[in-house]
MILOSE-735261 format. One line per 5 residues: their letters; for each residue x, z, y of N, C-alpha, C, O. Coordinates in nm, 4 decimals. Last residue first. Layout:
N
A> X/Z/Y/X/Z/Y/X/Z/Y/X/Z/Y ~ ...
***
This chain:
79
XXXXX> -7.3204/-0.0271/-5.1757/-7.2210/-0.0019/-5.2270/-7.3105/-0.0356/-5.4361/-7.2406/-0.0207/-5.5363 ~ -7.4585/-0.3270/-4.9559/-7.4951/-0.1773/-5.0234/-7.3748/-0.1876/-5.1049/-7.3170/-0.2947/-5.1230 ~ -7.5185/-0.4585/-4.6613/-7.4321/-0.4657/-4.7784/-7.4304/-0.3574/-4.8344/-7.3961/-0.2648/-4.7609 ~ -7.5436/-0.4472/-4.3970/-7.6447/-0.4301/-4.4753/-7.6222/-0.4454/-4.6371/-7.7144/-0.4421/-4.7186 ~ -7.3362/-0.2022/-4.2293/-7.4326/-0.3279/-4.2356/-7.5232/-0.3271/-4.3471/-7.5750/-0.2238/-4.3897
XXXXX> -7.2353/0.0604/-4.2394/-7.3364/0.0244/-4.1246/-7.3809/-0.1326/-4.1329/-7.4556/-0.1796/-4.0472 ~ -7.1512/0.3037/-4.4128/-7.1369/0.1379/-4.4085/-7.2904/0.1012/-4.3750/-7.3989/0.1051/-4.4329 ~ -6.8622/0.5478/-4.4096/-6.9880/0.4574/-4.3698/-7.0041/0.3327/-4.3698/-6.9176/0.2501/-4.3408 ~ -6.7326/0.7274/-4.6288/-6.7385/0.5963/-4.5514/-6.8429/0.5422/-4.5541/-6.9102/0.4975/-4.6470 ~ -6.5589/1.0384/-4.6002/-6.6742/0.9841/-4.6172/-6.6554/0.8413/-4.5743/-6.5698/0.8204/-4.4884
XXXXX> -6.4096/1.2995/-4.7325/-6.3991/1.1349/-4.7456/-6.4749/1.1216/-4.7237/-6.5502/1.1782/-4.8030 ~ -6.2809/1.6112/-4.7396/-6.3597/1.5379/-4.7619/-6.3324/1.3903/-4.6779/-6.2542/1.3752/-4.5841 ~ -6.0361/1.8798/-4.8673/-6.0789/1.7388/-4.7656/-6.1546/1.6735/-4.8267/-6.1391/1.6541/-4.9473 ~ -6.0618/2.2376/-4.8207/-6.1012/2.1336/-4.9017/-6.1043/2.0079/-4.7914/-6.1492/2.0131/-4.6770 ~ -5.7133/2.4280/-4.7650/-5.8367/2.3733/-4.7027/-5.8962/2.2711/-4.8209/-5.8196/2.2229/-4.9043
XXXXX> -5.4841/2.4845/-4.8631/-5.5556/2.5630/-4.8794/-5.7027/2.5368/-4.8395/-5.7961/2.6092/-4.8739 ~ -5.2867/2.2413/-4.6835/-5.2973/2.3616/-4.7511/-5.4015/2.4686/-4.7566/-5.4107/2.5438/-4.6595 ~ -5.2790/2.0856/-4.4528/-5.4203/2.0818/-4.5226/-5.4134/2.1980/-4.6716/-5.5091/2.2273/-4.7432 ~ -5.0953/1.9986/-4.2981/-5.1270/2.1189/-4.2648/-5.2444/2.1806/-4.3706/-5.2879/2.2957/-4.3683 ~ -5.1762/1.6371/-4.2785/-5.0843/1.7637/-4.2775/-5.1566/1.8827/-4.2717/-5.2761/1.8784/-4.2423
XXXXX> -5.2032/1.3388/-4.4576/-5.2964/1.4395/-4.3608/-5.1882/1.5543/-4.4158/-5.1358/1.5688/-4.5263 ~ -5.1912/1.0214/-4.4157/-5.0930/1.0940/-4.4183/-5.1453/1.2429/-4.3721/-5.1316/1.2702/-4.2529 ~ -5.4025/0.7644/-4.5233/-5.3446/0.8222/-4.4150/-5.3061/0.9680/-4.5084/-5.3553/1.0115/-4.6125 ~ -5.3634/0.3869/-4.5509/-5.3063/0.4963/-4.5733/-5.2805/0.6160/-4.4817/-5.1940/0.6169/-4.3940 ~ -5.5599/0.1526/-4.6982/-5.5236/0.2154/-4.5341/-5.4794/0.3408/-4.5916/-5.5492/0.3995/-4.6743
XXXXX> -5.5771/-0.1803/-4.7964/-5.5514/-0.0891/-4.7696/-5.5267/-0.0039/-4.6911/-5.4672/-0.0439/-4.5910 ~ -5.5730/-0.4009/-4.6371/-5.6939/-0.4841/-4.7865/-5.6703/-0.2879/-4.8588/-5.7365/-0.2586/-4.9583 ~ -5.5678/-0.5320/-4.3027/-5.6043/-0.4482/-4.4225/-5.6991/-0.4419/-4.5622/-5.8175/-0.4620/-4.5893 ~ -5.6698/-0.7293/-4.0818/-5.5447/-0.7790/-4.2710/-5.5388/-0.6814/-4.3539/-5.5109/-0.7046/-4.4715 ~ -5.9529/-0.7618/-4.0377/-5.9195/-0.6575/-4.0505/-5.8127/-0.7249/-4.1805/-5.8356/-0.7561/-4.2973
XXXXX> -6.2593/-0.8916/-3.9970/-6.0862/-0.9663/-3.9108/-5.9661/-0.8716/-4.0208/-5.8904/-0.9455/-4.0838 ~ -6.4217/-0.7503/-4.0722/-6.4013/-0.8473/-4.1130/-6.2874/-0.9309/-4.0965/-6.2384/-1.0171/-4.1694 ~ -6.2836/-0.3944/-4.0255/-6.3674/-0.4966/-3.9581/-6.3412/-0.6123/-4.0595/-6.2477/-0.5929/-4.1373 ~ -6.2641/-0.0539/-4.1183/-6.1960/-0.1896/-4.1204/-6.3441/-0.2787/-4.1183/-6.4541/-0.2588/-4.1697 ~ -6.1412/0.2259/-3.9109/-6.2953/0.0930/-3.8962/-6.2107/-0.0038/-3.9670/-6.1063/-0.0446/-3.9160
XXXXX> -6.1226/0.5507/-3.9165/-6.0384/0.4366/-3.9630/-6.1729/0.3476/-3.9530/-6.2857/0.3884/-3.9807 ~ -5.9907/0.9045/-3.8396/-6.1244/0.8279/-3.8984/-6.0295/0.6494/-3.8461/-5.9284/0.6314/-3.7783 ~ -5.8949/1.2338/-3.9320/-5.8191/1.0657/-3.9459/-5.9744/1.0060/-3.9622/-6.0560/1.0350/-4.0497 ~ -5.9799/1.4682/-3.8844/-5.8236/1.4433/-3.9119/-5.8215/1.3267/-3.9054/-5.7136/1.2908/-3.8582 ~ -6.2236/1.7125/-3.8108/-6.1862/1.5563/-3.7989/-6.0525/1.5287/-3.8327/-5.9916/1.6176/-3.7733
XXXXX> -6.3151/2.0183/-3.9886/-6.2267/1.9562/-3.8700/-6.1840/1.7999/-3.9152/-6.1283/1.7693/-4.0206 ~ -6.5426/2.3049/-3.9904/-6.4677/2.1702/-4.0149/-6.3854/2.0529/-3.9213/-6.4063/2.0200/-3.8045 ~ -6.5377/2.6120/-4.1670/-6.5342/2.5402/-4.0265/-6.4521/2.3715/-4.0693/-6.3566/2.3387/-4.1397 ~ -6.6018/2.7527/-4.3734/-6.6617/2.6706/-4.3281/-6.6532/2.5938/-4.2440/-6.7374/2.5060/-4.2251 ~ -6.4134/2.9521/-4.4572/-6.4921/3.0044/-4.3406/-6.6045/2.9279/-4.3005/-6.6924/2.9723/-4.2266
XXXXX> -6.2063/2.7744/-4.5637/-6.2827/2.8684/-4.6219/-6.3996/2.9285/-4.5945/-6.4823/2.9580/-4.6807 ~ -6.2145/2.4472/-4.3949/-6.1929/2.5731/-4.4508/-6.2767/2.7085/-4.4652/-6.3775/2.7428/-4.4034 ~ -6.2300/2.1163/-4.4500/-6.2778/2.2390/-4.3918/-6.1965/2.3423/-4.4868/-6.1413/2.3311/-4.5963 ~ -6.1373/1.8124/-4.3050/-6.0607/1.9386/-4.3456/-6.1893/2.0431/-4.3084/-6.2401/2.0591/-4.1974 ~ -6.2287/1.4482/-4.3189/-6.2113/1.5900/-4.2683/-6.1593/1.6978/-4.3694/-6.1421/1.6774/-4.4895
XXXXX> -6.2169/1.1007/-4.2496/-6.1368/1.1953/-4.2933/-6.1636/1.3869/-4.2669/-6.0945/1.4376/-4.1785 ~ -6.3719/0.8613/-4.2523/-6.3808/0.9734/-4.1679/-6.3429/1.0480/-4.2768/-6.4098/1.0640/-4.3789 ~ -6.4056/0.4876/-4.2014/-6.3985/0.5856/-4.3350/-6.3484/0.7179/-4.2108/-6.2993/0.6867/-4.1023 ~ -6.6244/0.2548/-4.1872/-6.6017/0.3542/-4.0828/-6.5677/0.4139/-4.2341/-6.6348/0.4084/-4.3372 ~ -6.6669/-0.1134/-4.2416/-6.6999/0.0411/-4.3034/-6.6204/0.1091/-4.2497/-6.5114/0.0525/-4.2415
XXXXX> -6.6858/-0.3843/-4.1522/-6.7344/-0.2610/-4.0404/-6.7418/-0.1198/-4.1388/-6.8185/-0.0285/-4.1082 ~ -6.8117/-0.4989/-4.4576/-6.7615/-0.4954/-4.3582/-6.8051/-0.4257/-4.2638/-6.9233/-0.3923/-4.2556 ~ -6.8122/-0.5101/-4.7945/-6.8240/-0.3909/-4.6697/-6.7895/-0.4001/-4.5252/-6.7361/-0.3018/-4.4739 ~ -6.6401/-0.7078/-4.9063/-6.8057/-0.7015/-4.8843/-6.9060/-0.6270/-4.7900/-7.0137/-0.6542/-4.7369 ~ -6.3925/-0.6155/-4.9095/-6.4408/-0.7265/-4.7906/-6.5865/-0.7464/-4.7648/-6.6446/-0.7824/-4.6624
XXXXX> -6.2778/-0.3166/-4.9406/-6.3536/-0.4032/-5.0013/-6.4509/-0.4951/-4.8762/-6.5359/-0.4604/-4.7942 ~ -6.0038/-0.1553/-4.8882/-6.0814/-0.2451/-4.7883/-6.1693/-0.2678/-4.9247/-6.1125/-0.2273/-5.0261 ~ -5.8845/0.1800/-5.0444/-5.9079/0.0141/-5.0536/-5.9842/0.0012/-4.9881/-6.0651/0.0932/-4.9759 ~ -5.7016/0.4541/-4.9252/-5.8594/0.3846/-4.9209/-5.8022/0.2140/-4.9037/-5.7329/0.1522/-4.8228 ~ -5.5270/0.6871/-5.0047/-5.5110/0.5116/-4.9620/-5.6478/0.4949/-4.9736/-5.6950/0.5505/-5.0727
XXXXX> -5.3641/1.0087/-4.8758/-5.4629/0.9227/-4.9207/-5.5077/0.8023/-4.8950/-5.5361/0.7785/-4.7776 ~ -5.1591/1.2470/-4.9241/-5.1646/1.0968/-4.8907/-5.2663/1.0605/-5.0217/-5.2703/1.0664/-5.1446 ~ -5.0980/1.5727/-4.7906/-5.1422/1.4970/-4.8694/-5.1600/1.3409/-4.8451/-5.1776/1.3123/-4.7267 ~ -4.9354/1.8565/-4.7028/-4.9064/1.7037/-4.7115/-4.9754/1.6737/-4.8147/-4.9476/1.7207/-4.9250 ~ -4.9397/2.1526/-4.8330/-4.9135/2.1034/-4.6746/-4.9403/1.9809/-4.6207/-4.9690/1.9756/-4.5011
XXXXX> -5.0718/2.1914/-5.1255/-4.9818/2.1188/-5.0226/-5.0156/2.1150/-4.8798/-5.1204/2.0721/-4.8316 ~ -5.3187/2.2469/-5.2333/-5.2043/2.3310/-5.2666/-5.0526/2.3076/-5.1945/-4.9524/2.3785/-5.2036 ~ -5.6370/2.2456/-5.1465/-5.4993/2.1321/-5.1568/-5.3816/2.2583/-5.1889/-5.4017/2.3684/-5.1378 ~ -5.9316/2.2725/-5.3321/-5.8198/2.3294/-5.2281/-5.6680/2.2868/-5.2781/-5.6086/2.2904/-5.3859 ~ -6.0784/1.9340/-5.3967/-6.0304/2.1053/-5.4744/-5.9688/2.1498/-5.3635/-5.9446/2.0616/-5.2811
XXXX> -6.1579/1.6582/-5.2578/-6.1105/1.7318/-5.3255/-6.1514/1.9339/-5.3401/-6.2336/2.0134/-5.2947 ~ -6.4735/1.4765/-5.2425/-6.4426/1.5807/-5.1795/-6.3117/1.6016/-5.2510/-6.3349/1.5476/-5.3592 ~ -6.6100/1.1637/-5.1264/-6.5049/1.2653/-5.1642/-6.4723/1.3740/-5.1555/-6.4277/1.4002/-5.0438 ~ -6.9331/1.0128/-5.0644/-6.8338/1.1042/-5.0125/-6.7495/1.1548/-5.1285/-6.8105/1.1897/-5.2295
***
């Protein structure tokens, strides 16, 4: 998992590389804030089929909140 610092922007962009070895890795985007409370923003599956060799997502409003990264990887292929 990723975590950043408290975003100082409204707008942040974040690219997650495919690595083909990983296949089926689930990446899950969240926002918490101060209070603790957490919130889903962008979750993403790249599959073996998958022309993504990159994925770019575009998260708003995220001022002042910490975002975390997580990606799962549900086969048997270790990081």
């Amino acid at each position: 998992m990723y975590a950043t610092y408290l975003a100082g922007k409204e707008l942040l962009q974040v690219t997650i590389q495919y690595n083909k070895q990983l296949p089926n890795a689930e990446v899950i985007v969240c926002a918490h804030n101060k209070t603790g409370k957490t919130k889903n923003l962008e979750s993403f599956v790249f599959t073996s089929e998958s022309p993504e060799s990159e994925k770019l997502f575009e998260l708003t409003e995220v001022k002042g909140r910490i975002v975390s990264i997580a990606i799962k990887n549900p086969s048997e292929a270790k990081f």
